[in-house]
Backbone as JSON Lines, residues from 0, in Angstrom:
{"i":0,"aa":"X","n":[45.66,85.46,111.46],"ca":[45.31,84.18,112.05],"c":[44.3,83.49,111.14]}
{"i":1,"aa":"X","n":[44.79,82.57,111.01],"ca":[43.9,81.45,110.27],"c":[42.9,80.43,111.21]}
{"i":2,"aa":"X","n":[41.46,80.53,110.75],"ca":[40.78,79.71,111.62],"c":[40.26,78.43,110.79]}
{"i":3,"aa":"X","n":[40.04,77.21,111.52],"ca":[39.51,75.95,110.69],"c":[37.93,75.5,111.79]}
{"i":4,"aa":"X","n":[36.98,75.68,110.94],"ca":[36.02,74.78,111.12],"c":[35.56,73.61,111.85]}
{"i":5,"aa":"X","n":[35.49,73.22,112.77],"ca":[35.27,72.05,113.12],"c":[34.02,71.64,113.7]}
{"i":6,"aa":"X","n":[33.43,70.77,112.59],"ca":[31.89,70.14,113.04],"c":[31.96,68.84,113.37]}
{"i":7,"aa":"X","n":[31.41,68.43,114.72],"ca":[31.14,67.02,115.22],"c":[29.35,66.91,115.19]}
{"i":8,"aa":"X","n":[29.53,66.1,114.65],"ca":[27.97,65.36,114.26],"c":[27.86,64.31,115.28]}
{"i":9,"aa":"X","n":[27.13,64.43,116.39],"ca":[27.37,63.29,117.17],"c":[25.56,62.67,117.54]}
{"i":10,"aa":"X","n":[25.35,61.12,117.82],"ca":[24.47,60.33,117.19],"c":[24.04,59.9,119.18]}
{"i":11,"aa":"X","n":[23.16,60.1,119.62],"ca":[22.9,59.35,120.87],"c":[21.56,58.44,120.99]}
{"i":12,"aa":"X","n":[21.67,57.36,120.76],"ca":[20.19,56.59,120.78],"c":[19.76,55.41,121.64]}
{"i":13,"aa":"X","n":[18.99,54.91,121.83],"ca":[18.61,54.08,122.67],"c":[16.89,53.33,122.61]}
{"i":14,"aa":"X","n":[16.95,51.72,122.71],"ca":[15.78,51.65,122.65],"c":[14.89,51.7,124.32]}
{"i":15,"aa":"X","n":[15.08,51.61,124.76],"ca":[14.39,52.13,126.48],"c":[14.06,53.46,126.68]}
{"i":16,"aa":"X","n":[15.11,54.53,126.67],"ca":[15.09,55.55,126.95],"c":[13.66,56.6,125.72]}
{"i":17,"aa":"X","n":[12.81,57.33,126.33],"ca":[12.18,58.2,125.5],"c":[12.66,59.54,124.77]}
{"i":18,"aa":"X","n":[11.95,59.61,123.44],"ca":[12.82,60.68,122.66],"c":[12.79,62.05,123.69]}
{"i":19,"aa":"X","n":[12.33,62.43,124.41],"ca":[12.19,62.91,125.87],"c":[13.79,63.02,126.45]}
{"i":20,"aa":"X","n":[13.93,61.96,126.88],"ca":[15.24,61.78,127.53],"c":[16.46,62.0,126.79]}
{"i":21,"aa":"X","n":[16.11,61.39,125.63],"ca":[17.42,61.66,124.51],"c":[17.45,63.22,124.31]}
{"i":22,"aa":"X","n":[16.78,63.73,123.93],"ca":[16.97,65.13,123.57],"c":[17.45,66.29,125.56]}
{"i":23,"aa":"X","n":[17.36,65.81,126.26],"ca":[17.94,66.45,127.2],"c":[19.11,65.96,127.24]}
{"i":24,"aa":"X","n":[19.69,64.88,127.1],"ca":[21.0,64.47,127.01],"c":[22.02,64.8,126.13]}
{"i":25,"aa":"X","n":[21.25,65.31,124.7],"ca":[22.02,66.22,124.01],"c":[21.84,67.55,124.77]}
{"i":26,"aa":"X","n":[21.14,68.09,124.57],"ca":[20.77,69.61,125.94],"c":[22.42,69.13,126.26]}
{"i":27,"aa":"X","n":[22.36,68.31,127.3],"ca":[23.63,68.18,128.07],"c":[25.11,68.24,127.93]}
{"i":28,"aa":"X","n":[25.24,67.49,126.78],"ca":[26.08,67.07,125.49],"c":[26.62,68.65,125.16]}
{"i":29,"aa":"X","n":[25.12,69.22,124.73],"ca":[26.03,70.82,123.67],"c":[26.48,71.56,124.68]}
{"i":30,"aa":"X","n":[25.63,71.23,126.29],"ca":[26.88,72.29,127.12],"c":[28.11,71.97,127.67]}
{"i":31,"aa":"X","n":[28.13,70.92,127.52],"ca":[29.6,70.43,127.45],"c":[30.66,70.93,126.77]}
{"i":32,"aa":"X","n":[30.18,70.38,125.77],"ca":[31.03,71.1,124.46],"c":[31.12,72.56,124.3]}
{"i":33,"aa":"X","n":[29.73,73.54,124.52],"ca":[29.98,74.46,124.75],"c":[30.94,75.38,126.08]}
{"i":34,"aa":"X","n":[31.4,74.75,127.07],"ca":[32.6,74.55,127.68],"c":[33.22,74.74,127.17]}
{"i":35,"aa":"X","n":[33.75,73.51,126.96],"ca":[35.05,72.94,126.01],"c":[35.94,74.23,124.83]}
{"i":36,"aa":"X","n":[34.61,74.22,124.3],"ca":[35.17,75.16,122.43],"c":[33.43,76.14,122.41]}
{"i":37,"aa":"X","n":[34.04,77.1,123.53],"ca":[32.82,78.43,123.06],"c":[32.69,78.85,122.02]}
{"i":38,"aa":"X","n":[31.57,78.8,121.01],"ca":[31.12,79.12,119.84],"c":[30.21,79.96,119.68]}
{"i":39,"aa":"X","n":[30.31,80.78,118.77],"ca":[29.03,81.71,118.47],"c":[27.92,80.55,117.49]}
{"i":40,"aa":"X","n":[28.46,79.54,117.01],"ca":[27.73,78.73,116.35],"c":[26.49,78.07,117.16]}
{"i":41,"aa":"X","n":[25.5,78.35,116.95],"ca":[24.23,77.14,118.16],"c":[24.38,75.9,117.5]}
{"i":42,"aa":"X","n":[24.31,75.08,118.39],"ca":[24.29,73.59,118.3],"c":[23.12,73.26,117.91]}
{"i":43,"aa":"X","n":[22.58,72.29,116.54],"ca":[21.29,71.99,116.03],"c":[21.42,70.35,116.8]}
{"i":44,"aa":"X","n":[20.01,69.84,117.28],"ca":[19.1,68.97,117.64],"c":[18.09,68.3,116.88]}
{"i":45,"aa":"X","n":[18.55,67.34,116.04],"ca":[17.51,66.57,115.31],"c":[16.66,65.3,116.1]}
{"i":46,"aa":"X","n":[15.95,65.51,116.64],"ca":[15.07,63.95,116.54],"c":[14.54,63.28,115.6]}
{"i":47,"aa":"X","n":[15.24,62.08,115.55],"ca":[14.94,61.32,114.28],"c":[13.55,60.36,114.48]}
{"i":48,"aa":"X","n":[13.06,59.58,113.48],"ca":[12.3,58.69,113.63],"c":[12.6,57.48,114.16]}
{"i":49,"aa":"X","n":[11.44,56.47,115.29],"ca":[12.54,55.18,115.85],"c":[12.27,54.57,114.31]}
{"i":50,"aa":"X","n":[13.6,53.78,114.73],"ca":[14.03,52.02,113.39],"c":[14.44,51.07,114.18]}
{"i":51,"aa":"X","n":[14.3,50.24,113.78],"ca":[14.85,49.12,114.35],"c":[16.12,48.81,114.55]}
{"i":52,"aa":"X","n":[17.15,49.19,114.16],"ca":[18.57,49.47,114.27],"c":[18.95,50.02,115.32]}
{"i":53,"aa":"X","n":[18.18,51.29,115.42],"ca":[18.94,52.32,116.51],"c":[18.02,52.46,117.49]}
{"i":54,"aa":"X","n":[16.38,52.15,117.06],"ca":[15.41,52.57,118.17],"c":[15.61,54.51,118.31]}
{"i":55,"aa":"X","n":[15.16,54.73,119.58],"ca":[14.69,56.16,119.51],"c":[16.44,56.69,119.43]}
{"i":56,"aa":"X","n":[16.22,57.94,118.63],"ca":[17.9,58.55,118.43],"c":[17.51,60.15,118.12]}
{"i":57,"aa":"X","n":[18.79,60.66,118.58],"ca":[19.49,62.16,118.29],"c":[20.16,62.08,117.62]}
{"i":58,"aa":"X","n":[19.83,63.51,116.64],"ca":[21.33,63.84,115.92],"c":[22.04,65.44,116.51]}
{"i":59,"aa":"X","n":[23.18,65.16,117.16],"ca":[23.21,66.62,117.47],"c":[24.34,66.92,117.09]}
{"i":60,"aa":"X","n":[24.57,68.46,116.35],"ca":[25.82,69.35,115.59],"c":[26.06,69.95,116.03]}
{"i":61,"aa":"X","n":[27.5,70.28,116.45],"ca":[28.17,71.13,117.23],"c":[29.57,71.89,116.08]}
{"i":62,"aa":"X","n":[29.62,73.16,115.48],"ca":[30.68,73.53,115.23],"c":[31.3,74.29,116.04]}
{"i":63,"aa":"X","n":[32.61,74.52,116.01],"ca":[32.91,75.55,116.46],"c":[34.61,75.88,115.84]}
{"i":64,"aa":"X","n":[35.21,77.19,116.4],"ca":[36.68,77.52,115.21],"c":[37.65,77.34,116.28]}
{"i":65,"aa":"X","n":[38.87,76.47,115.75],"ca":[40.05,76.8,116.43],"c":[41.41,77.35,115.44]}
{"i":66,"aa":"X","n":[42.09,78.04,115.92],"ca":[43.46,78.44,114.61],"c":[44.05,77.4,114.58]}
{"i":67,"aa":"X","n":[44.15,77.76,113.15],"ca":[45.38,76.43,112.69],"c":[47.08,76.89,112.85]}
{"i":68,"aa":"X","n":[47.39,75.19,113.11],"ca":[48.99,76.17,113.02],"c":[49.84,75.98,112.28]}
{"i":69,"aa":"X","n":[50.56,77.12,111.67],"ca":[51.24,77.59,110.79],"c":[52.6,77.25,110.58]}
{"i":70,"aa":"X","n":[53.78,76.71,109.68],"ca":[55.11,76.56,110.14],"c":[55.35,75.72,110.65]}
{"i":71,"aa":"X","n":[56.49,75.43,111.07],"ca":[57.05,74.55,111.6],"c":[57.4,74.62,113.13]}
């Protein structure tokens, strides 16, 4: 069996909400996903700095393996 990689880099930000709130919402986010596609991989949590673009933001990484398929 062949397995493939799959990383979602996913971005949640907001200017109202506190980097507080954002980072439990990823919390929320990776157990979702961890549902979804159980991984031995842990999900990393970046809090970024606010900008004016995005205001306060997460970066959160989720990999995890599914088999690829083979043939036709």
């Amino acid at each position: 069996m062949v397995l493939e990689t799959v990383t979602n880099d996913i971005m949640i930000s907001s200017f109202t909400a506190s980097p507080d709130e954002l980072v439990r919402c990823s919390v929320g986010v990776a157990t979702a996903m961890q549902m979804l596609h159980p991984t031995p991989f842990p999900p990393v949590c970046v809090l970024n700095d606010y900008d004016d673009f995005f205001g306060n933001s997460v970066n959160l990484v989720f990999k995890y393996q599914k088999p690829v398929k083979r043939g036709g």
